[in-house]
N, C-alpha and C positions, 0 to 999 in steps of 0.2 A: 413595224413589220406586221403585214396582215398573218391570223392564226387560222389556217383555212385548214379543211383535213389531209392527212397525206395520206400514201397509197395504204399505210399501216391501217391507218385509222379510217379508214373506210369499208378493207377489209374485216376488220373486228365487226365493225357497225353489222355488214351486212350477213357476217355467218358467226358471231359470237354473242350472238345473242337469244339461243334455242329455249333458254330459261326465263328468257324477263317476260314476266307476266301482261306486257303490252303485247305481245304476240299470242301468248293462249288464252287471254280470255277477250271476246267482242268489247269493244267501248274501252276498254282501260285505257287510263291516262296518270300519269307519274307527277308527280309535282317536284319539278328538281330542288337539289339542296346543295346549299353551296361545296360539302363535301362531292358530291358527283363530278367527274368529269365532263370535260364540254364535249363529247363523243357517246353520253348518257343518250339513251334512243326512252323518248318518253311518250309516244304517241304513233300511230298507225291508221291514216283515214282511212273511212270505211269503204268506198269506193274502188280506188285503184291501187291501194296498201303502201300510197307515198310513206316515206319515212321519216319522224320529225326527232331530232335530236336535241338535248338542251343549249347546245351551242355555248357560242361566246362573243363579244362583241363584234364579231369577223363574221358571222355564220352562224345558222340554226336559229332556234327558237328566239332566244335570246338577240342576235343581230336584228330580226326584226321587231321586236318589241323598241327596243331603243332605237332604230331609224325610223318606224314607219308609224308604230301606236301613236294615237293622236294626243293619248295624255303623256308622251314620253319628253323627259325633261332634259336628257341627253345633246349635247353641243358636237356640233361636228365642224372641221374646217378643212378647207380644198387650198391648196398652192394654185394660185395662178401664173398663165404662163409669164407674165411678166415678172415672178416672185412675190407677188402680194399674196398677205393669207388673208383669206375669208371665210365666213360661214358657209358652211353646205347647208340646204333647208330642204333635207328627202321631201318625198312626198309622204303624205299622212292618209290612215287609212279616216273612214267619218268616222266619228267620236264615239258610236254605237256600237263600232267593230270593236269586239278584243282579241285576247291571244286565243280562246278556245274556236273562235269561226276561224282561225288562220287555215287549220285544215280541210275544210267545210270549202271555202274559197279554193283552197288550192286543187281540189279534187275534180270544181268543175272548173278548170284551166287546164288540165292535165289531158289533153286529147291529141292524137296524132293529127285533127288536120291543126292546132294551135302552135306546133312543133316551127320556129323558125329554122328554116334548112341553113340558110346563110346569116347565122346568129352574129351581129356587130360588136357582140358584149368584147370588153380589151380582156377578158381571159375566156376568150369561145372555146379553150384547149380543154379547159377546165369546166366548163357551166353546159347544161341546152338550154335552152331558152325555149320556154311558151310564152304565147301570147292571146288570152282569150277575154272577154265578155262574162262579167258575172252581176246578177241581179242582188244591189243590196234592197235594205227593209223597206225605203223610201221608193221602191217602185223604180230605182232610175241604175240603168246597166252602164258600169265602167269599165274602162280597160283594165285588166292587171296582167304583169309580168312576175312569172316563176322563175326560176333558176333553180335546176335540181344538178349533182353532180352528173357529169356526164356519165352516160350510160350507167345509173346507178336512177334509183328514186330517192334517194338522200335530198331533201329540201335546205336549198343553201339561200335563198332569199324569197320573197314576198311582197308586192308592192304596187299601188297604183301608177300609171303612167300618167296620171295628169297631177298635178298639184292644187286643186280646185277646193282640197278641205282643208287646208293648212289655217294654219290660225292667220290672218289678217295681219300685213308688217306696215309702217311707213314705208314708204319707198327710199331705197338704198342708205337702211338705219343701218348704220357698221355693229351696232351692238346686239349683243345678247341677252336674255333676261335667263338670270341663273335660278338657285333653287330659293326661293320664298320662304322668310322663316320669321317668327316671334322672337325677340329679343330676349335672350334670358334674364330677369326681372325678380327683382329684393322686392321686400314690405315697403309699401310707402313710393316706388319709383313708377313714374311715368310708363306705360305700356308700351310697345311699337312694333310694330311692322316693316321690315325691312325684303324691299324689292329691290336686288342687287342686278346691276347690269354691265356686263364683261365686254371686253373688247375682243377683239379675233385672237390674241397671243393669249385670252383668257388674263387677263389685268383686269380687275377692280375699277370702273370709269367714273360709274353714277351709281346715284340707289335713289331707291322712294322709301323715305319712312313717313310712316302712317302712326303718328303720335298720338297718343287714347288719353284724355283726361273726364274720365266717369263719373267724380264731383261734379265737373260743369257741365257733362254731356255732350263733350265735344270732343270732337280730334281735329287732327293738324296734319295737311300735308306737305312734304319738304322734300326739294330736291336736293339728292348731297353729292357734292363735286369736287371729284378725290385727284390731285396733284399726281399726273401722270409721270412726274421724275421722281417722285415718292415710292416707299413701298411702306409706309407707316400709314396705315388706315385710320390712326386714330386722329389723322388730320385730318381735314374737311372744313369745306364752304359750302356753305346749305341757302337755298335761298327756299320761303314759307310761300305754296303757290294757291293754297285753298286753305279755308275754314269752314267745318259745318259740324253737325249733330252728328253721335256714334251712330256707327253701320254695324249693329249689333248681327252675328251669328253664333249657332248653334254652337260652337266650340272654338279652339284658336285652329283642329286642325283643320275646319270648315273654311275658316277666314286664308288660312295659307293657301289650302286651294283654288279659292276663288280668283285671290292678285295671283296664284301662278298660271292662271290661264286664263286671265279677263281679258277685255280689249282696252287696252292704256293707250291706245296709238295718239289721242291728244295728250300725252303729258309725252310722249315719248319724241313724240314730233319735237317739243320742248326740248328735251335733254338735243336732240339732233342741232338745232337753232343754239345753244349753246356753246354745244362741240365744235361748231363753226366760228364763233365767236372767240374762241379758247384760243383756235389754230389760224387765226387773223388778227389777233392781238385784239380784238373790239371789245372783248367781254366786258363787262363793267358791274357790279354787285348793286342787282335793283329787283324791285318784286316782280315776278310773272305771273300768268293768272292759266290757270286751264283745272278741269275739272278731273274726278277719276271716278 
């Protein structure tokens, strides 16, 4: 169930708050803590004095970080009408936007002729909707849509209407690519990399590990293909689809970075070509080849 404000929590936001120092002094900005409540008012653009709260994954600050930031790692899934679940894949804002331009954007959206009269949104009771033109860095003006509460300046969403920066998918890959991480590792063990990829019910399907052997200066890449009647991870068929020399970075948290947001779309295409082969009985345990 969505945590959206109620009439309480809207009323505090807009008149209980005479003391927080984002009201009396220009520019201040709060950096929420997880103590805070998601009703924490932590920002005031300087324009038209919208009001930005810490929120929660429903709303506020925080909703749009995890739907729309472009580094956000967040999985979302939609019921379709036919019962199927699938991902949702917001739009993303470009990759140079952060949370601190959120109100900077929102301020030049925020105009009475932007105001949709006949707002489509499925909670128009609850939302207005703007719709305006904002100029990012690269010289090129997008659509974005606001959502403040009604008749309040309370900022409940933030977002482009086109989906033009999203990271690049194969077309109709069922999977997700989760959070990227270093294998926890003894004296003496093999290094790796593991790029875990989920299905819609968030199930464990495939992964990439990326094997480091720094005596030979090499690594190894492997696809591992996890027994979807299973819930024992530590089973696996892996088939080796590359060899080459370490991909040396600055650190491991540089290296996690990079595979959680590279473009893998040929090795994913891969695990896709698999998954079809899995759910047609074809599969058969042989080497493939694709780079990363």
């Amino acid at each position: 169930m969505e945590q959206l404000l109620t009439k309480e929590d809207i009323k505090e936001i807009l008149y209980g708050n005479f003391k927080n120092p984002v009201l009396m002094y220009y520019g201040t900005r709060l950096i929420p803590k997880e103590h805070h409540p998601h009703t924490a008012l932590i920002a005031v653009s300087d324009r038209h004095s919208l009001l930005l709260i810490k929120g929660n994954k429903d709303t506020g600050n925080q909703h749009i970080i995890d739907r729309h930031n472009y580094w956000s790692t967040k999985l979302y899934t939609v019921q379709k009408e036919n019962g199927d679940t699938v991902f949702q894949h917001q739009s993303r804002f470009p990759g140079d936007v952060s949370p601190i331009h959120f109100l900077t954007i929102a301020d030049e959206i925020y105009k009475p002729e932007n105001l949709i009269v006949d707002n489509p949104h499925p909670d128009s009771d609850k939302f207005d909707l703007y719709i305006g033109e904002y100029l990012f860095e690269k010289k090129k003006k997008e659509r974005v849509k606001l959502l403040v509460y009604k008749d309040t300046k309370i900022i409940h969403s933030l977002f482009l209407q086109s989906a033009k920066y999203n990271k690049k998918r194969v077309k109709k890959f069922p999977f997700s690519r989760g959070e990227v991480k270093y294998a926890k590792k003894k004296p003496n063990e093999v290094r790796k990399v593991l790029i875990p990829y989920f299905d819609s019910k968030f199930k464990l399907c495939f992964g990439i590990t990326i094997e480091k052997y720094p005596e030979h200066n090499r690594e190894d890449i492997i696809i591992m293909i996890f027994d979807p009647k299973s819930s024992d991870l530590s089973k696996y068929n892996f088939i080796k689809i590359q060899e080459r020399e370490i991909n040396h970075f600055v650190s491991e948290q540089a290296e996690e970075f990079n595979y959680q947001h590279a473009d893998l779309r040929e090795v994913e295409q891969l695990i896709q070509e698999l998954d079809n082969d899995l759910k047609s009985g074809r599969y058969k345990f042989k080497r493939k080849k694709a780079s990363i």
